[in-house]
ZAMARGU-4260 file (C-alpha; in steps of 0.2 Angstrom, whole numbers, plus 5000, padded with zeros to 4 digits):
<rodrens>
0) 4872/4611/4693 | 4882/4598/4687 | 4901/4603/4690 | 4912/4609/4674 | 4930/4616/4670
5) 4926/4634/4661 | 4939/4633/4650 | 4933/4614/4644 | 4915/4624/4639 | 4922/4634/4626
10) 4926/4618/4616 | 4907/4616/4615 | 4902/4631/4609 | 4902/4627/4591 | 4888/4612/4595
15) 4879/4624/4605 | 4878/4636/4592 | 4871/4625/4577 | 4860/4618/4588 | 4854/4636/4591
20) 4853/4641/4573 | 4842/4624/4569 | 4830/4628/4582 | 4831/4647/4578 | 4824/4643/4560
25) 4811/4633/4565 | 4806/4648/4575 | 4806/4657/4561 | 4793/4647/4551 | 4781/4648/4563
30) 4769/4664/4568 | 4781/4676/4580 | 4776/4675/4599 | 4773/4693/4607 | 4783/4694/4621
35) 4779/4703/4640 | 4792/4709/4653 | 4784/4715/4670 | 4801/4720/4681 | 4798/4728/4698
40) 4806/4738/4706 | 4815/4732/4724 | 4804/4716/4725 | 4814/4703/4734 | 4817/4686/4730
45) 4807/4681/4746 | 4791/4693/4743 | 4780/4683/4734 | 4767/4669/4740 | 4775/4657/4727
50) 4791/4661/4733 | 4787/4655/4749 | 4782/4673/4758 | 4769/4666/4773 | 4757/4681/4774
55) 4759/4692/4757 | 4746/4686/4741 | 4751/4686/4724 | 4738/4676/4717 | 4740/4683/4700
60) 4760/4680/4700 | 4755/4664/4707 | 4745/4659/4692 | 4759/4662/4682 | 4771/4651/4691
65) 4758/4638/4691 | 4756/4642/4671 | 4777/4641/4668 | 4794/4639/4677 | 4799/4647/4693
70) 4818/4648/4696 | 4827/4647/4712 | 4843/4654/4705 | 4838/4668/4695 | 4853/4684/4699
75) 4847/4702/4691 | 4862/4710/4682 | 4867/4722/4697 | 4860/4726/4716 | 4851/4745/4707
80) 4839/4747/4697 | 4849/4758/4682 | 4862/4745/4677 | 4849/4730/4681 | 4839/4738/4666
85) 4855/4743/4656 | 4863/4722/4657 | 4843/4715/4656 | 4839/4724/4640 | 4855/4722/4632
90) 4863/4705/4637 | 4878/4717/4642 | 4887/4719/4660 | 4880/4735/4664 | 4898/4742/4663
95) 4898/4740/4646 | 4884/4750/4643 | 4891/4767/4652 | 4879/4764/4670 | 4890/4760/4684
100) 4877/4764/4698 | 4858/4772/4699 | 4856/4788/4691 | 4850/4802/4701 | 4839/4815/4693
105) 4849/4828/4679 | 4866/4819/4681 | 4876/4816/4664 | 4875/4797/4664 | 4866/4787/4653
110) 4867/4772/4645 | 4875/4771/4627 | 4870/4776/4612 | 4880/4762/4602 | 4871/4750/4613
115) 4857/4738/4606 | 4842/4735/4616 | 4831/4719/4617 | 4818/4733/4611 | 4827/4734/4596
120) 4829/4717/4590 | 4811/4715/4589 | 4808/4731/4581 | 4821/4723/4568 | 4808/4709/4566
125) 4793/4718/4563 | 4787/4720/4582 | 4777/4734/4590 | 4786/4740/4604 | 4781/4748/4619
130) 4789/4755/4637 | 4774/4756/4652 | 4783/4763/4667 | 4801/4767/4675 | 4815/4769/4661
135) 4829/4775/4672 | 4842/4773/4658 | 4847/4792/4657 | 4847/4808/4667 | 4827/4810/4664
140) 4817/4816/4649 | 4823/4834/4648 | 4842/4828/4645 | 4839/4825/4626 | 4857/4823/4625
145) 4852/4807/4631 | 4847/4793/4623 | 4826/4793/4627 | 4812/4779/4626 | 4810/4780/4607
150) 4831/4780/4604 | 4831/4763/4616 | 4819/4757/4601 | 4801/4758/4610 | 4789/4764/4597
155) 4775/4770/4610 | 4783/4773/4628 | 4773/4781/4646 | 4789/4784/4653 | 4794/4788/4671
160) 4812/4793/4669 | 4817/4799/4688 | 4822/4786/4702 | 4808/4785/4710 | 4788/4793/4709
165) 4786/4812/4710 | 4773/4820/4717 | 4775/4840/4721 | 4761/4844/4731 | 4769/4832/4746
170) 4787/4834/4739 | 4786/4854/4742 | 4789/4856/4763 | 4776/4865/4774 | 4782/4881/4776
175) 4776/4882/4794 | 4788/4866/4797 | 4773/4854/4802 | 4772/4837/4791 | 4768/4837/4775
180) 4752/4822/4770 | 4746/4819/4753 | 4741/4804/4742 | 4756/4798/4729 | 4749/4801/4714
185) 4765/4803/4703 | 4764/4820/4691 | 4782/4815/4679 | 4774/4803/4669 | 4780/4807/4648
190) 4770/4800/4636 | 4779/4797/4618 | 4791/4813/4624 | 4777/4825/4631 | 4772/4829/4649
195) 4756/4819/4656 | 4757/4832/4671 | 4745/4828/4686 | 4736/4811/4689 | 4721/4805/4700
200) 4729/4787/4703 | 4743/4776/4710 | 4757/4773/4699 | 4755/4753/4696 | 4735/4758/4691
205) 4741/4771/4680 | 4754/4759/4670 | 4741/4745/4669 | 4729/4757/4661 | 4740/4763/4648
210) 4745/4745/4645 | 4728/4739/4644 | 4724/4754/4630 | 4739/4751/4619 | 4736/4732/4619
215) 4719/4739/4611 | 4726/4751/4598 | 4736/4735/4590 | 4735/4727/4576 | 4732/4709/4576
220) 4742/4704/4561 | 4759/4709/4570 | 4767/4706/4584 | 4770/4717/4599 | 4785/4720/4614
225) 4777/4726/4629 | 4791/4730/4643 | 4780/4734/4659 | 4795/4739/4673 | 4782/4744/4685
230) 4788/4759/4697 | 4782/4748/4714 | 4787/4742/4726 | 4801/4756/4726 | 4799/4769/4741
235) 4786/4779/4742 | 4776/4766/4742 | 4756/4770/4741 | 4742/4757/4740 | 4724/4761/4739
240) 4715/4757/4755 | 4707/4741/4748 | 4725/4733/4751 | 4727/4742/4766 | 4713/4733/4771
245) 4721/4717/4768 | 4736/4720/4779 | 4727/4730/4793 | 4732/4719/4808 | 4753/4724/4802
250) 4750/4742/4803 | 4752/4752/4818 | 4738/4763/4824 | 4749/4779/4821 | 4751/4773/4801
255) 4732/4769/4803 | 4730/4789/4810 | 4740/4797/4797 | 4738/4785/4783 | 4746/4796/4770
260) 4759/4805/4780 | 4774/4808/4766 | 4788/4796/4768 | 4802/4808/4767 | 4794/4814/4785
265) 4793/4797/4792 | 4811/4800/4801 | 4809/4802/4821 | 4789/4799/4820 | 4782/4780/4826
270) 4785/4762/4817 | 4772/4759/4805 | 4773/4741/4803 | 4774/4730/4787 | 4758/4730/4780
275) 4760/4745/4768 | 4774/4735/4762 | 4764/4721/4759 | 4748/4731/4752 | 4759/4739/4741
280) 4766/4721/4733 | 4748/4714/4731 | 4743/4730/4723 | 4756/4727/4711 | 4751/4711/4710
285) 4733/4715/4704 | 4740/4726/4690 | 4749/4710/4683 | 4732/4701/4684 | 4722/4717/4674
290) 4736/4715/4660 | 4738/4696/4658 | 4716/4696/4659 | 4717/4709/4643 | 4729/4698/4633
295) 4717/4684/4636 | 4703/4695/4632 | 4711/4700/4615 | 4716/4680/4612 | 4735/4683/4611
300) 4739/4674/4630 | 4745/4657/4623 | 4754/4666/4610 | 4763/4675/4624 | 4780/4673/4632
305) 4778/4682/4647 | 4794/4686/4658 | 4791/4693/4678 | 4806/4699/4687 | 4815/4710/4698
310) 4828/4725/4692 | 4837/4718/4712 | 4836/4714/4731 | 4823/4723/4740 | 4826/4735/4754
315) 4824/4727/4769 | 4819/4733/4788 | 4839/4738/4788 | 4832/4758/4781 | 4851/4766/4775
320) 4842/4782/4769 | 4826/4793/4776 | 4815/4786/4762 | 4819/4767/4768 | 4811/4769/4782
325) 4796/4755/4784 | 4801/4746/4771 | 4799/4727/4774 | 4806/4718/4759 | 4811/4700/4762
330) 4825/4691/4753 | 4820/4672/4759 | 4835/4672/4773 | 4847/4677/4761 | 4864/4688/4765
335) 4862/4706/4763 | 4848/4719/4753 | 4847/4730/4739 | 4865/4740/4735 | 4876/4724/4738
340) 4882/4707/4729 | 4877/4697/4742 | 4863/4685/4738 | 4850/4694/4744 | 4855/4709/4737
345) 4855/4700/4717 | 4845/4683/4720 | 4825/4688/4713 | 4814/4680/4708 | 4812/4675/4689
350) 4794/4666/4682 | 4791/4663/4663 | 4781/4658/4653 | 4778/4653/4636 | 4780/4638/4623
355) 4791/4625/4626 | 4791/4628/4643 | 4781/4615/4657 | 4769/4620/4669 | 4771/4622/4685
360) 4790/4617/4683 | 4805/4624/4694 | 4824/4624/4689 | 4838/4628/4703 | 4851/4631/4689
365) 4860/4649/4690 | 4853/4659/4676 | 4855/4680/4676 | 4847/4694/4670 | 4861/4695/4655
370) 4854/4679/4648 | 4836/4685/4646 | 4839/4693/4628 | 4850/4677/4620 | 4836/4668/4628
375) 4822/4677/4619 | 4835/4676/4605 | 4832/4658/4602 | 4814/4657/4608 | 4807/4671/4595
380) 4820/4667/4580 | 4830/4683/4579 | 4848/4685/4578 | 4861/4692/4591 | 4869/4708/4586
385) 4889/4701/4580 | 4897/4716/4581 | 4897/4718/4602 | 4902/4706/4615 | 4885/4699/4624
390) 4888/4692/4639 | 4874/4681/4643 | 4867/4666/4634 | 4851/4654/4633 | 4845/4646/4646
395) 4831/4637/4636 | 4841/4621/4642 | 4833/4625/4660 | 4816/4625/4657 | 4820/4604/4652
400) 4819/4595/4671 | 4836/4593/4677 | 4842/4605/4661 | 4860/4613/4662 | 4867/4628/4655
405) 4883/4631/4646 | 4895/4645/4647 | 4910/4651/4641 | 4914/4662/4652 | 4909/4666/4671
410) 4894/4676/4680 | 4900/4692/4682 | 4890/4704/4692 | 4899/4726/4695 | 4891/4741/4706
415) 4901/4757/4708 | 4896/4762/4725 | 4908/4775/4732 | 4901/4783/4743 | 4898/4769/4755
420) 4907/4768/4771 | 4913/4750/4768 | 4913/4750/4749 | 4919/4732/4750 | 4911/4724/4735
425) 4911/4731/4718 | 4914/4715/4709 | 4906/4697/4711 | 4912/4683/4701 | 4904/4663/4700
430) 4911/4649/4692 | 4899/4632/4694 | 4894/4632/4711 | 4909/4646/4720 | 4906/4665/4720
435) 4918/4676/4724 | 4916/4697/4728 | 4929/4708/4729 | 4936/4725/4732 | 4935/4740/4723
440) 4954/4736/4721 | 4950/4718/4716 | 4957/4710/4733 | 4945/4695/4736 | 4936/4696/4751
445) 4921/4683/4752 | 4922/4668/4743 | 4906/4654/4745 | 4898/4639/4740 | 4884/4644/4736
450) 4874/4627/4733 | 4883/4621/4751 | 4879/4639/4759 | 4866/4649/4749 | 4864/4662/4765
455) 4885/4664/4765 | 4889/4660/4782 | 4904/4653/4781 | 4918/4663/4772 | 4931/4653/4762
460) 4943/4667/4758 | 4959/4663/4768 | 4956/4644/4771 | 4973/4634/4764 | 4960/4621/4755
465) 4951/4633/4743 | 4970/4643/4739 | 4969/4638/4721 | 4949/4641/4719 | 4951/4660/4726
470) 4966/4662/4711 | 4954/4651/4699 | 4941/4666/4701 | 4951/4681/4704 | 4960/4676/4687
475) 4944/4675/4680 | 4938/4693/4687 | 4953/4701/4680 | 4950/4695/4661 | 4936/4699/4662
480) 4938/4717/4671 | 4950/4719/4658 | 4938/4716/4643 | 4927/4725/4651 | 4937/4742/4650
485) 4939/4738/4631 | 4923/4736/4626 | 4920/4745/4608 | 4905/4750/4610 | 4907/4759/4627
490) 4925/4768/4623 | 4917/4774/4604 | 4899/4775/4605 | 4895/4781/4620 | 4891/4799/4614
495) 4877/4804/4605 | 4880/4805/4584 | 4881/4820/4577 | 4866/4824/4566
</rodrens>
């Protein structure tokens, strides 16, 4: 990334932007693309084969990479999965949109209903919209005072709203006290707002299924969303045994013994070994492979930008919580996990695909998950929303060899985690190649160069050389905190409107 002065960008903003609208009505002369977001849950940015994972297979996500642009410096909005969806689908630092953290089950937290989804914009341009697995944007499906899959503007939605799958059958304890076993066929799937109730399959095969189906009910003549947020590799994890298979020799002989042994009894009982992990990722896989085979099938593949992500970090060996336990994600060497603003806890994966972008190609240039709507802004031909601050930009400059992207203001990355012991980082902030995180009270506390030290060894905070690049980007965190806690849209539209 060539290095830049921030405030020097904002001079080139008016270049960028009639550039933009010329390219962004050439779009619109042309047949609208369909576009497809798969965005897994808790997959690291070192768990894929074609990010360099030596035992896992991906083929399918693989094929894609091969097909588009992989880059090495993608960041998700936030280090959970509610405010990584809020920022990806809205362009918005997920503070901005009223989610500060996950949202457990029946709290009162939801994102905004003045906020403008990516779902939205394309129903705006005549799109068919649809939502094919974890929402987590609300309190679940029975808060109504929230805003639900068809008020985030999906016109068809098989929506799982909790954090994680649901099963009762294992989630109800044994009343002698003895373990409780049980497949993980998920039982709080909604379909278009009613119960689907008990299913006979995993969760990934059941998303795929409905995806397949809807893709068939389309008509051809108009364009179609499909946002695919698939509920793995989030614990519990559960794989048909055919992927089991595939991983036998990193499984234990106890996992082996009680292959279905409920992971919220996992604590004080024998190691299991990383293969469940790793079935449960080619699993997933697979599902991407079933989906991307039926948009071939039904000729609308190379009509398709197709987006695969993370919503963060994975959870690594280092389990916090009961229900982390076996978990294996990988983060490719990088600092930290899931829950923090380390790199591994916001560095993901990120393929595309789609027109104008090259094969097989790679960018290292930092792009984030707020930049995926502007960027499917200029690539479909439909207009930002004015009236609201978005926070991202394109990033169609990067899928060019070499390309660089311009930015007004700074990568900005907020998790409100209190309840931690050491709650040291609710703020990150990058300029060019320096990232700074700081305190809850805004008191910097790492600062790294991230291009000379991607795995943040060595921290610069308190060194007399990088004095004035510390005040440089803890000026810059304060603007932009301070805008922030203005925002219109969260300080006046964040209840529901009256009827």
């Amino acid at each position: 990334m060539k290095k830049t002065v921030l405030a020097s960008l904002i001079a080139m903003t008016a270049m960028s932007s009639n550039a933009l609208a010329a390219d962004t009505n050439t779009t619109n002369n042309a047949a609208k693309p369909n576009v497809v977001i798969f965005y897994v849950d808790d997959l690291g940015y070192g768990d894929l084969a074609s990010y360099g994972h030596q035992i896992v297979k991906t083929p399918h996500i693989d094929k894609l990479a091969a097909e588009g642009v992989k880059f090495t410096q993608y960041y998700s909005p936030a280090p959970l999965c509610s405010p990584s969806r809020a920022g990806m689908l809205t362009g918005r630092t997920p503070y901005r949109t009223g989610i500060r953290s996950w949202i457990p089950d029946s709290q009162n937290v939801h994102i905004g209903w003045g906020e403008r989804t990516l779902a939205h914009m394309l129903q705006d341009e005549g799109y068919n919209t649809a939502l094919m697995g974890k929402v987590h944007l609300n309190g679940g499906s029975h808060m109504t005072e929230h805003p639900q899959a068809k008020d985030l503007g999906f016109d068809y939605s098989f929506a799982m709203y909790a954090g994680w799958q649901k099963n009762k059958k294992v989630e109800t304890p044994n009343a002698d006290g003895s373990l409780r076993h049980g497949k993980i066929y998920p039982d709080n799937f909604i379909r278009n707002g009613k119960a689907v109730g008990e299913t006979n399959d995993y969760a990934g095969g059941i998303v795929a299924d409905e995806s397949i189906q809807w893709l068939d009910t389309l008509n051809k003549e108009d364009p179609f969303f499909l946002y695919v947020p698939f509920p793995e590799v989030h614990t519990p994890i559960a794989s048909p045994q055919k992927y089991l298979d595939m991983y036998s020799d990193y499984i234990t002989d106890f996992a082996k013994k009680n292959p279905d042994l409920y992971h919220w009894d996992w604590k004080g009982q024998p190691y299991r070994g990383q293969g469940e992990y790793y079935a449960n990722i080619s699993y997933m896989d697979e599902q991407v492979g079933r989906i991307v085979s039926k948009l071939k099938e039904i000729g609308e593949y190379d009509n398709t930008i197709i987006m695969f992500s993370s919503d963060n970090g994975p959870v690594t060996r280092e389990a916090r919580k009961t229900w982390e336990l076996n978990m294996a994600g990988e983060t490719g060497g990088l600092r930290g996990r899931k829950d923090n603003l380390f790199e591994g806890g916001i560095r993901v994966p990120l393929i595309m695909k789609g027109a104008g972008i090259t094969a097989n190609s790679q960018s290292h240039e930092p792009v984030y998950g707020l930049d995926i709507v502007p960027t499917l802004s200029e690539m479909v031909g439909f207009e930002l929303p004015t009236d609201r601050v978005i926070d991202g930009v394109s990033f169609t400059s990067a899928f060019k060899e070499g390309g660089e992207v311009t930015r007004t203001k700074p990568m900005i990355w907020t998790i409100d985690m209190p309840y931690q012991d050491d709650p040291i980082n609710e703020y990150a902030v990058r300029i060019d190649d320096y990232k700074l995180i700081l305190d809850r009270d805004g008191n910097a506390k790492y600062l790294f160069n991230i291009e000379l030290d991607p795995y943040e060894v060595e921290n610069l905070v308190g060194k007399a050389d990088f004095k004035a690049k510390v005040e440089e980007l803890s000026s810059a965190y304060k603007a932009y905190r301070a805008e922030i806690e203005q925002d219109d849209i969260l300080l006046h539209h964040y209840a529901k409107p009256k009827a």
